[in-house]
C-alpha positions as CSV (number, residue, x, y, z in Angstrom):
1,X,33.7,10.3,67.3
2,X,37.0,9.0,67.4
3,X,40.0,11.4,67.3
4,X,42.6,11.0,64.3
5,X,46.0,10.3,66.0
6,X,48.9,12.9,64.5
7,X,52.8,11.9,64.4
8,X,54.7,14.5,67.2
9,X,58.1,12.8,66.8
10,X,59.6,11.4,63.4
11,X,62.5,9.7,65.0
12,X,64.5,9.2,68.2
13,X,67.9,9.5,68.4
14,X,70.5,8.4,71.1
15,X,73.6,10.5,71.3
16,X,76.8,10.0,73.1
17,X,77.7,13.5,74.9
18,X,79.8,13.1,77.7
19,X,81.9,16.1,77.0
20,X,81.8,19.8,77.1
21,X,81.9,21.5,73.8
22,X,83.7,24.8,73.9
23,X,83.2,25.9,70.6
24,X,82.8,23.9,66.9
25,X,86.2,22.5,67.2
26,X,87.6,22.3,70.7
27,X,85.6,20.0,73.2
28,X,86.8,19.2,77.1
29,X,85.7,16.5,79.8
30,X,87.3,17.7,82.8
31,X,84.9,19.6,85.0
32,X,84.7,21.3,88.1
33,X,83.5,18.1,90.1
34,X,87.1,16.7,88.8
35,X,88.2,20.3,90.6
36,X,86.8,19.4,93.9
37,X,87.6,15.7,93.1
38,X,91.4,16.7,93.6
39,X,91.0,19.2,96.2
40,X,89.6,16.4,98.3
41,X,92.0,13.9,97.6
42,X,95.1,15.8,98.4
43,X,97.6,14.0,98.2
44,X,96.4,11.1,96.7
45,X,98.2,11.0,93.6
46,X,97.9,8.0,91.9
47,X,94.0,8.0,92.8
48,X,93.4,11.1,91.0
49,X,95.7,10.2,87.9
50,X,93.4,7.4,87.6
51,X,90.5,9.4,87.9
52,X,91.7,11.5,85.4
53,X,92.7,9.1,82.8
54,X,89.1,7.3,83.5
55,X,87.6,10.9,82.2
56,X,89.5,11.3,79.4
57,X,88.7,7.7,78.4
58,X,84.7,8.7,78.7
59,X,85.1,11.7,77.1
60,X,87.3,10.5,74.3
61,X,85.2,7.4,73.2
62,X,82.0,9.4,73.3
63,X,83.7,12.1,71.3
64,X,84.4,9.1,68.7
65,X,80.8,7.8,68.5
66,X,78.8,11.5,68.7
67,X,81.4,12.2,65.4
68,X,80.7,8.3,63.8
69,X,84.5,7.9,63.9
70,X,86.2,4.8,64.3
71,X,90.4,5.7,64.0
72,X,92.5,3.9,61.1
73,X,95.4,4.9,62.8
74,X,96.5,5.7,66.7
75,X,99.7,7.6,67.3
76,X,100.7,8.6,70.7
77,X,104.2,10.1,72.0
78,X,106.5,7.5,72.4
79,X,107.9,9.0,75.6
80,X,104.5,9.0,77.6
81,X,103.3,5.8,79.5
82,X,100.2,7.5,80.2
83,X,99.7,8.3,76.3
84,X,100.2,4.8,75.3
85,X,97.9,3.6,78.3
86,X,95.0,5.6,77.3
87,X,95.3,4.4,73.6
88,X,95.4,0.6,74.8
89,X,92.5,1.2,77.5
90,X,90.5,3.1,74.2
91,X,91.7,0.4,71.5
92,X,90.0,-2.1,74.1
93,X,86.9,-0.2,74.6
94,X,86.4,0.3,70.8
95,X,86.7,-3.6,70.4
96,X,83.9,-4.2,72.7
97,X,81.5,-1.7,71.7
98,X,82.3,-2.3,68.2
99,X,78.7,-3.1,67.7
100,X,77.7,1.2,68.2
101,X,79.5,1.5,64.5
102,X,78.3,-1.2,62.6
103,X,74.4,0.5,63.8
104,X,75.5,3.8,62.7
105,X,77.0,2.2,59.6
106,X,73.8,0.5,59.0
107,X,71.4,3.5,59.6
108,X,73.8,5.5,57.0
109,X,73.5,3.2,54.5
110,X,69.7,3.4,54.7
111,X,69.2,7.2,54.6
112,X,72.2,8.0,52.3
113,X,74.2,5.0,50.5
114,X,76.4,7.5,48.6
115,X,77.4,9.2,52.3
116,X,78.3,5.8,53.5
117,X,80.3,5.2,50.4
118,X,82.0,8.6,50.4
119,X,82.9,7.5,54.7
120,X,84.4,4.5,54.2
121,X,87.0,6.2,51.2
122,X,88.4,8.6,54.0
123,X,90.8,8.0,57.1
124,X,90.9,9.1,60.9
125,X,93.8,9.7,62.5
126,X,93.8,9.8,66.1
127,X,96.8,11.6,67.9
128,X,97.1,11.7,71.9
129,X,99.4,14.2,72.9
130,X,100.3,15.2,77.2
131,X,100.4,18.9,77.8
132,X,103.6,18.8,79.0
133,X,104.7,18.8,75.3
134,X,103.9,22.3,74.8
135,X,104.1,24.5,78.7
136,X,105.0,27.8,76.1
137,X,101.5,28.4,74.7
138,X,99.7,28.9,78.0
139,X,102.6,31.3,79.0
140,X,101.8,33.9,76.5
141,X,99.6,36.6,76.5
142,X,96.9,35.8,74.3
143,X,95.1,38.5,71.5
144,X,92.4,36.8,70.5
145,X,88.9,37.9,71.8
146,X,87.8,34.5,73.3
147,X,91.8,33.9,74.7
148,X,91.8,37.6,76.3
149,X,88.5,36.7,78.3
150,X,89.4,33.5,79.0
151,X,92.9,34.8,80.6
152,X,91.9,37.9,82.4
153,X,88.6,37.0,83.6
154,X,87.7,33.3,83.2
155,X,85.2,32.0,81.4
156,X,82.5,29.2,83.5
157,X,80.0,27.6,82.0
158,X,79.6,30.9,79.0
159,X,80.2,33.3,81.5
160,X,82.1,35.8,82.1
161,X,82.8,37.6,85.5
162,X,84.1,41.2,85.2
163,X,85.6,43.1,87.8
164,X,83.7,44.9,90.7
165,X,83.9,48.6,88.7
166,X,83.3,47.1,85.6
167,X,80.0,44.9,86.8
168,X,78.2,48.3,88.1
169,X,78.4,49.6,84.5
170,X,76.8,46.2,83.5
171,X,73.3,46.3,82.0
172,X,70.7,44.5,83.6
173,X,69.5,43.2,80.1
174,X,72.8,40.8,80.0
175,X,74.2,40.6,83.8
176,X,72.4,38.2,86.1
177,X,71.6,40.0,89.5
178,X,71.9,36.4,90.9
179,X,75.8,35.6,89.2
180,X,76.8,39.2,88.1
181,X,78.1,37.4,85.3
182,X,78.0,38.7,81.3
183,X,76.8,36.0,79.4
184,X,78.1,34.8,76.0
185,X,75.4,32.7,74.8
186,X,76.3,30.7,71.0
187,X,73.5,32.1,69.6
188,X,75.8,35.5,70.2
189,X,76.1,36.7,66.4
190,X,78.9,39.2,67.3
191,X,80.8,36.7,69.3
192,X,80.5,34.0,67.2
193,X,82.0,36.2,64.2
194,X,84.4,37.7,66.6
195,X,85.8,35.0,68.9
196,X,89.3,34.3,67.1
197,X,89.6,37.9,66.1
198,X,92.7,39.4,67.4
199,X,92.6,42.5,69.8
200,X,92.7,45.2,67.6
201,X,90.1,43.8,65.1
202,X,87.8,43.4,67.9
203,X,87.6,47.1,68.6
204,X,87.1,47.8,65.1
205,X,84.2,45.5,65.2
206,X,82.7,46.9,67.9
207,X,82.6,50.2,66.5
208,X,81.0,48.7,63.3
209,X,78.5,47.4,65.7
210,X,77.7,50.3,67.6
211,X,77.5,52.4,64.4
212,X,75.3,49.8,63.6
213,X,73.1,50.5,66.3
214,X,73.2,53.9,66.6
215,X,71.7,53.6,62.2
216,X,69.2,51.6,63.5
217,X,67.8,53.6,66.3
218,X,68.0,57.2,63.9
219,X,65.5,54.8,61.7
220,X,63.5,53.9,63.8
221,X,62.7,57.0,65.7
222,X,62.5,58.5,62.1
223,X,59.5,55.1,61.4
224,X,58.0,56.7,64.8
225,X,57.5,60.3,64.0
226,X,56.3,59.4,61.0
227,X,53.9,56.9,62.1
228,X,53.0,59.6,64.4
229,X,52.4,61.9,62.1
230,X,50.5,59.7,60.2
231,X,47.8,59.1,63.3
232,X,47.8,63.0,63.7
233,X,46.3,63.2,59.9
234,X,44.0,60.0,60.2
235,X,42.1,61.9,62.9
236,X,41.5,64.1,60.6
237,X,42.4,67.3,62.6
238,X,45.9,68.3,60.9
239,X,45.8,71.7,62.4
240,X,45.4,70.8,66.0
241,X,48.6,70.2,67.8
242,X,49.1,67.5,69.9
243,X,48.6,68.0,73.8
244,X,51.8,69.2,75.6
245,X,51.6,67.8,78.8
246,X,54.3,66.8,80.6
247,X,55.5,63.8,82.5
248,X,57.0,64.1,85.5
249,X,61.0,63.8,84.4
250,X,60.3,66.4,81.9
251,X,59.4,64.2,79.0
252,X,56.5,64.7,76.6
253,X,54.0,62.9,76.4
254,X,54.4,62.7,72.3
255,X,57.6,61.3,73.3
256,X,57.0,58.5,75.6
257,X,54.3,57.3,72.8
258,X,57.4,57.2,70.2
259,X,59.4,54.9,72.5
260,X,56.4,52.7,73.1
261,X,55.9,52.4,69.6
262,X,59.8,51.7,68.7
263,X,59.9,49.1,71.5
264,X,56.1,47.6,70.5
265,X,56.9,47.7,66.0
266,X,61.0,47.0,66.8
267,X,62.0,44.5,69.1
268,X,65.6,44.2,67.3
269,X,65.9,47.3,68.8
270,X,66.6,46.3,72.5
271,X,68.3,43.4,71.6
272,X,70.9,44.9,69.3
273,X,71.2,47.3,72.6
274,X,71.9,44.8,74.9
275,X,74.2,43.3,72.3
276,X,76.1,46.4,72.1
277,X,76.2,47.2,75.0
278,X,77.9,44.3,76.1
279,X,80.7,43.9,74.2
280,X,81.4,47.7,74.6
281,X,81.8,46.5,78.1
282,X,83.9,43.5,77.7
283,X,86.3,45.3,75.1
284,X,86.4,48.3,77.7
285,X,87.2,45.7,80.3
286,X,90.3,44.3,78.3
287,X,91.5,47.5,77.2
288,X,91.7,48.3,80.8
289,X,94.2,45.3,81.8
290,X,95.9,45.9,78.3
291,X,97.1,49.3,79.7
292,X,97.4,48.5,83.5
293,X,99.5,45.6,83.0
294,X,101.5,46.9,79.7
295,X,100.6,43.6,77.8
296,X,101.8,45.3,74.5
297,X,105.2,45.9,75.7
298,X,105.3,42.5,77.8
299,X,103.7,40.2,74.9
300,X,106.6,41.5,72.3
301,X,109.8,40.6,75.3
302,X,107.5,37.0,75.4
303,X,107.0,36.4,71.2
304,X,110.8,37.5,71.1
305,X,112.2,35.2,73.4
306,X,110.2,32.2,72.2
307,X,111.5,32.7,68.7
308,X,114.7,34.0,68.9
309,X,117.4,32.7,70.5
310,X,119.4,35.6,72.2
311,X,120.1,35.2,76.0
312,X,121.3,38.5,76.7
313,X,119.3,40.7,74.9
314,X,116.6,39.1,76.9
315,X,118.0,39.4,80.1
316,X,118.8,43.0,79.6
317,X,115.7,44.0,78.5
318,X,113.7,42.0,81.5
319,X,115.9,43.7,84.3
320,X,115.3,46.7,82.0
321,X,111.3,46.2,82.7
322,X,111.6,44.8,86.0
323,X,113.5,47.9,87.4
324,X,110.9,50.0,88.5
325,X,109.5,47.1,90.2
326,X,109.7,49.0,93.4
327,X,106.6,51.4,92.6
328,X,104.3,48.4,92.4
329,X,103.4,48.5,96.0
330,X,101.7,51.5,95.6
331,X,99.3,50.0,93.1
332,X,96.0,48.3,94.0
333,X,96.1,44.9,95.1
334,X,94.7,43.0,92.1
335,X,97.6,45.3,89.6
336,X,99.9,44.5,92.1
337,X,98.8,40.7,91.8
338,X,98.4,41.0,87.7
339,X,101.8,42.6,87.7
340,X,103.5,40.0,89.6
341,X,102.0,37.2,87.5
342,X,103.1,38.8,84.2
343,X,106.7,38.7,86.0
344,X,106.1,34.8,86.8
345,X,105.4,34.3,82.7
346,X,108.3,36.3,81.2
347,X,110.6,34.6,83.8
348,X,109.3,31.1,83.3
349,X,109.8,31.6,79.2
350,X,112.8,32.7,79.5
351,X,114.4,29.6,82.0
352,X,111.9,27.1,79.7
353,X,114.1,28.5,76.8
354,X,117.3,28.5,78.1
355,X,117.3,25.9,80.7
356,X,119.5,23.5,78.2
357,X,121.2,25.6,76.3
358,X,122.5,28.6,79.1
359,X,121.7,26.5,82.6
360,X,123.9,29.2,84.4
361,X,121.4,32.5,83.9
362,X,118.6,30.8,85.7
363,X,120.2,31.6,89.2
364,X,120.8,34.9,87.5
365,X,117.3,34.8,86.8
366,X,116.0,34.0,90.2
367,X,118.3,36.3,91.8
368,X,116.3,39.2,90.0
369,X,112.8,37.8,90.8
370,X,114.0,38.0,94.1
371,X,116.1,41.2,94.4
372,X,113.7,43.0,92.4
373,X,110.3,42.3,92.9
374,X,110.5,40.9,95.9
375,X,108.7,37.6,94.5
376,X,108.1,35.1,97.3
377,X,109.9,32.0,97.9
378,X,106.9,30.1,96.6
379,X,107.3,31.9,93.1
380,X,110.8,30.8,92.7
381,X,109.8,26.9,94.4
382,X,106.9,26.8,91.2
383,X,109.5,28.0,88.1
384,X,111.6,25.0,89.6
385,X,108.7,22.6,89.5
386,X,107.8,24.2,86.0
387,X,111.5,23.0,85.0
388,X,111.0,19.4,86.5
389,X,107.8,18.7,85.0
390,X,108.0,19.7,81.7
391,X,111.5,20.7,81.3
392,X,113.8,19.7,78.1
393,X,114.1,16.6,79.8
394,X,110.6,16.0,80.2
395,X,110.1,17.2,76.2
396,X,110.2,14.8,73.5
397,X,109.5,17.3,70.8
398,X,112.2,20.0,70.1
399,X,109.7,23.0,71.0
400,X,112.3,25.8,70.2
401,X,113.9,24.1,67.3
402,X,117.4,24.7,68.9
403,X,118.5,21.2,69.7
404,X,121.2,20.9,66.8
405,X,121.9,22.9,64.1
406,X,119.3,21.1,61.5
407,X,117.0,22.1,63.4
408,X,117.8,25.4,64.2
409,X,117.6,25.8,60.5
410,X,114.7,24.8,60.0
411,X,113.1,26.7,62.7
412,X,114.9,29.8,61.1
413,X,113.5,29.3,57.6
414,X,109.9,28.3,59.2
415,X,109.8,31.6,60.6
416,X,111.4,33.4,57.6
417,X,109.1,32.1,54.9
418,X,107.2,29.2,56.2
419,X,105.2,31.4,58.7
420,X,102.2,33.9,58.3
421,X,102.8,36.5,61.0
422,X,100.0,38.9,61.3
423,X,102.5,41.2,63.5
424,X,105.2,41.1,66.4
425,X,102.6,40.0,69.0
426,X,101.3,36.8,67.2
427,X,104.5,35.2,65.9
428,X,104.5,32.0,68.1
429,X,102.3,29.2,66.2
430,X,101.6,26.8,68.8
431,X,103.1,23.5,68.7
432,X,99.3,21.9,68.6
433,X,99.0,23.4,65.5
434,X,101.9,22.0,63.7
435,X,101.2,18.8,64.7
436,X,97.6,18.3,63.2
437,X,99.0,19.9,60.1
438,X,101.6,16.8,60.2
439,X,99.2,14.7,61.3
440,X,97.1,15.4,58.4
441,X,99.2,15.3,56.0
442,X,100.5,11.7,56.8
443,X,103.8,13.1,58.2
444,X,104.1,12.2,61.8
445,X,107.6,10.8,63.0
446,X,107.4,7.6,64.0
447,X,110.3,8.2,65.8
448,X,108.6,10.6,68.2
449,X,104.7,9.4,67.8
450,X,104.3,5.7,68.3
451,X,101.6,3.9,66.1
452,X,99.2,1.4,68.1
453,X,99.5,-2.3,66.7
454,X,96.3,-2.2,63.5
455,X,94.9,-5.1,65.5
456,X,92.7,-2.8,67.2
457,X,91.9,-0.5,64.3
458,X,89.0,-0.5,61.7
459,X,87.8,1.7,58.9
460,X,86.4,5.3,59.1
461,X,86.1,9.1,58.0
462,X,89.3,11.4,57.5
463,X,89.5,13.7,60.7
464,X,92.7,14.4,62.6
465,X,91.4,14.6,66.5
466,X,93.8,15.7,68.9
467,X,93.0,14.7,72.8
468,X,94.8,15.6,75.7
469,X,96.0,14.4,79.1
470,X,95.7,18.0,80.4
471,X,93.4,20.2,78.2
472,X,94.6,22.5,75.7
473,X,92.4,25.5,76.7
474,X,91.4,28.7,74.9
475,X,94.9,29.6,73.7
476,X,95.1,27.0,70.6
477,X,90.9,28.0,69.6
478,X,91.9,29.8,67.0
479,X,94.6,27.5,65.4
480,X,91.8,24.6,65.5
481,X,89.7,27.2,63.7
482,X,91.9,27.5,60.7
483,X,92.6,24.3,59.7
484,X,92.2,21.8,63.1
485,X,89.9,19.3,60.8
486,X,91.3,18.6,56.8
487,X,90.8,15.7,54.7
């Protein structure tokens, strides 16, 4: 008797994913084989820029197809050659695989005409930006839950690697034996909700979820006894107690039947542990480097200084937190590191924002990293390279608004009513943020963002898509949360 032969698959589908997604909005090509890549090269410069750029290019054109967008419009920074050379190399690589659109074009038509219709009426804009534009956003301390983790402990492939004291009070249910690592899978309904949060919204989520928890395990112990109970009467024997023999830790044997039952009729019940009990951790964690390092008194000096112009109040409040510099040594090593870090930061704001403006306090500057903390010679050699490489002559964009005095009034009105500061440690809106507002809005200068000839451009869907010579990171996930993608 022949067999009747059953459809498994209704289609096939080819995909273009030669990127890493770090969350909905915010995707990345480099990896760590680029990493090594450079490591190995040394000092072959030009070898690994072209490496680079040739990554970016992949990742950037399959970005394009996986999202069925072919840009109206290409606008990179004027001042950038490598901006302008990545647009030409992509303009050229869109021509010849031109064909990859017109099939997905075709394939939409034939599922949904109306969605096809609806495409073509919409615009994408696509803006390449070099992170020497904005070096202020990866200086600051971040608040956000994903940021925090990213900053302080790194986060590889949706992992996270906690400390040595903090990974002995790691479950086994969520930390690898192999990796020690805490694992933040997508499917993670508490860090989903909770990634952009800032910190202290985070701990009151937690102890939402813990209560949670705890709710859930009073309900069902209370489904055990009475299931229990139930079994006693069903035997038909309700005056006979049950047997009181003990297990060898001291637990009844009643007891141990409960918990088999809660783990056999309630298996939300040890996930919703795990899940608790790992973010307890990890917020645990963060409070910890909060209060070692003094973050909240650090992170207000670093949101003042990038939005206020005030040389020296600044200066007298960072010798004021830099003079008891001398009891550092006595801290561990890794404080001692953490500390001297945070120092780098608050030092390399401050010459970033007064480089142009006050040129003379950044030997002051460096004569108190030095004096002070004792900060080694390749501390001071980096701030300079930090000055050369995206210094206000390396800037096109006028990042503190303090070029001339339009601008400085704009930048004070921005911040007096334009802005919506949560509180004093989240007043600095990064500059990626302002320009996908502007870019969405149809606003870019073409004075300072250069338009590729139309030649090369066709029609497509309204998305603003920023890329990046040097990736963005963690610290902007939150601004491309609220309002990256507009129509």
């Amino acid at each position: 008797m022949p067999m009747r032969s059953t459809k498994v698959s209704s289609s096939v589908q080819e995909m273009f994913f030669d990127y890493l997604p770090w969350s909905p909005w915010v995707a990345v090509g480099v990896s760590e084989t680029d990493s090594r890549l450079e490591a190995t090269l040394g000092t072959a410069a030009r070898t690994m820029h072209q490496l680079t750029v040739d990554r970016q290019l992949d990742t950037l054109f399959s970005l394009l197809v996986t999202l069925k967008q072919r840009p109206n419009s290409i606008r990179v920074l004027r001042s950038f050659r490598s901006c302008r050379a990545l647009a030409e190399r992509l303009a050229v690589r869109l021509d010849q695989e031109s064909k990859l659109w017109e099939s997905q074009v075709t394939a939409s038509a034939s599922t949904s005409l109306s969605k096809a219709n609806v495409s073509h009426q919409r615009r994408c804009v696509l803006v390449i930006l070099d992170r020497r534009e904005d070096p202020i956003t990866p200086l600051l301390t971040q608040w956000t839950y994903e940021a925090m983790l990213q900053q302080f402990f790194g986060i590889r492939a949706g992992r996270v690697r906690l400390p040595v004291e903090e990974e002995t009070r790691s479950s086994e249910a969520f930390a690898s034996p192999e990796t020690e690592h805490v694992v933040l899978p997508e499917g993670d309904p508490f860090y989903a909700a909770n990634r952009y949060a800032y910190f202290g919204e985070i701990g009151e989520a937690v102890h939402r979820l813990v209560a949670s928890f705890q709710e859930h395990r009073a309900s069902a112990l209370a489904r055990a006894r009475d299931s229990s109970n139930n079994e006693l009467d069903l035997d038909g024997e309700p005056g006979r107690q049950r047997s009181s023999s003990v297990t060898a830790n001291g637990t009844h044997a009643a007891d141990m039947e409960q918990v088999m039952q809660i783990l056999e009729h309630f298996p939300e019940f040890r996930r919703q542990s795990q899940l608790a009990t790992k973010h307890v951790t990890l917020i645990g964690a963060l409070s910890k480097q909060v209060k070692m390092r003094e973050l909240m008194q650090i992170s207000q000096l670093e949101q003042d200084m990038t939005c206020r112009d005030a040389e020296q109040d600044h200066m007298h409040r960072l010798a004021e937190l830099w003079s008891q510099a001398s009891h550092w040594r006595s801290l561990p090593p890794s404080v001692r590191s953490a500390r001297m870090e945070d120092a780098w930061r608050l030092a390399a704001l401050f010459a970033l924002r007064y480089e142009s403006t006050r040129p003379e306090t950044i030997d002051r500057l460096k004569h108190m990293l030095r004096e002070r903390l004792q900060m080694p010679s390749w501390g001071l050699d980096a701030l300079d390279g930090l000055l050369r490489t995206c210094g206000s002559k390396q800037r096109t964009i006028d990042l503190f608004g303090n070029r001339d005095l339009i601008a400085r009034a704009k930048s004070t009105l921005r911040r007096g009513f334009g802005s919506n500061v949560d509180n004093q440690y989240t007043q600095h809106e990064p500059l990626l943020a302002q320009i996908m507002e502007d870019a969405a809005r149809g606003r870019l200068s073409p004075e300072t963002f250069e338009e590729l000839p139309p030649e090369c451009i066709l029609c497509g869907k309204s998305l603003s898509i920023g890329d990046r010579l040097r990736h963005w990171g963690y610290h902007c996930g939150r601004g491309a949360a609220h309002g990256s993608i507009s129509g």
